[in-house]
N, C-alpha and C positions, 0 to 999 in steps of 0.2 A: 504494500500500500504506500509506502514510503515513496518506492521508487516509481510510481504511478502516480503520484498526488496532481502534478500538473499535467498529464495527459488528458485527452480528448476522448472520452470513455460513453457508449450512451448507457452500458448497464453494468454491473458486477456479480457476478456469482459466487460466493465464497462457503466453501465448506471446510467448517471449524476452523474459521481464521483467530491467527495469535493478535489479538489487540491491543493487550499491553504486555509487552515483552519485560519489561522492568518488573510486572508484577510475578510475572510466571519464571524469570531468573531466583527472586525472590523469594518463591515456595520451593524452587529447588531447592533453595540456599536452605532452607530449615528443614524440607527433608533430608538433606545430608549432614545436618547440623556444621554449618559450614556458617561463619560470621562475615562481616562487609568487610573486616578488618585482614580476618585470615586469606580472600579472596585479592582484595586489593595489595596485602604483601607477597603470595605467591604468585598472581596476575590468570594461572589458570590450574584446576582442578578436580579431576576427574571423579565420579562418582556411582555410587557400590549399584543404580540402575542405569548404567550405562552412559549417561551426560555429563558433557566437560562442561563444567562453570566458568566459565572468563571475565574478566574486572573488564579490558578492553570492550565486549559483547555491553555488559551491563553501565559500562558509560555513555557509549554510544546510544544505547536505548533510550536511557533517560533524556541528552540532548537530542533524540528527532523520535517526540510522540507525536505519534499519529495525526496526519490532518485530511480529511475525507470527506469530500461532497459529491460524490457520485451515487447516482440512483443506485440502490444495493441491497441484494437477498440471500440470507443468511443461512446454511443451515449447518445443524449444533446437533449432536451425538449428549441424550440426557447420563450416558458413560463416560461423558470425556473427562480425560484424567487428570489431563492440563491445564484445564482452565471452567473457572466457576460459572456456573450460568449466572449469575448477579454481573459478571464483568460482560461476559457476551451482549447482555441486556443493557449495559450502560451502553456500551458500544452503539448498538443497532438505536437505540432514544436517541441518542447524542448527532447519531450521522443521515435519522432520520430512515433506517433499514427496514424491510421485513425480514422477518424472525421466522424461521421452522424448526421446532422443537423436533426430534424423534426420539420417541421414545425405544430403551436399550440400545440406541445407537451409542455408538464410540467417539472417540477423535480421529481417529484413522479408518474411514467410509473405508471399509477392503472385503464383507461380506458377502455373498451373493446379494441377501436379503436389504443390506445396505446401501448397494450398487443400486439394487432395483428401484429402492424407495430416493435414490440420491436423482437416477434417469426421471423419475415421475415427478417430483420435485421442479426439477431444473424443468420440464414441460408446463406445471402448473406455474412457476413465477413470472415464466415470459408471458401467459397470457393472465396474469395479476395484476394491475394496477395501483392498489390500495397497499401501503404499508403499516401492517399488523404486524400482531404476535401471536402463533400458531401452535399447537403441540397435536401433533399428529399420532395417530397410532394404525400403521397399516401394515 
């Protein structure tokens, strides 16, 4: 989104977008129990579920939050691991989004079941108009 903010965009489709990277470096950081301090004097760090922490990543994120005004439809895995639906939700109010909740879906759409509902999705937004918040269950 960063690197799109000035582009010439008429629609977006985003499934399980990170929207604030600051915040979700930051749950890393506590579930590795890993401090700002201990990050910022080793600059990066690797962790016991697989993700390296970086001071560089997490400054970066902080100087360039999100700025987005493109017409945009969301959808969100009620599984996903990464990131709270309270922040997906700020997101999608703030940027003016529609919101599609699935229910047991993931962050990482890779299921048959989640393909299928992800194709039917992406059909019903293009001819949606109106941005809601939705929780689906199909």
């Amino acid at each position: 989104m960063n690197t799109l903010h000035d582009v010439q965009i008429e629609k977006a489709y985003f499934v399980s977008p990170i929207v604030d990277m600051e915040k979700l470096i930051a749950d890393m950081m506590q579930w590795a129990g890993v401090t700002e301090e201990d990050l910022k004097e080793k600059e990066s760090i690797e962790t016991a579920f697989g993700e390296t922490l970086s001071w560089e990543y997490l400054s970066w994120g902080r100087k360039h939050p999100i700025s987005w005004q493109v017409p945009t439809s969301v959808l969100y895995g009620s599984k996903d691991n990464l990131q709270p639906i309270e922040t997906i939700q700020a997101f999608a109010k703030e940027v003016g989004a529609d919101l599609t909740v699935m229910q047991n879906g993931e962050h990482w759409f890779h299921t048959e079941e989640q393909m299928a509902f992800l194709d039917s999705w992406i059909q019903r937004s293009k001819q949606n108009h109106t941005f809601t918040e939705r929780t689906l269950n199909e």
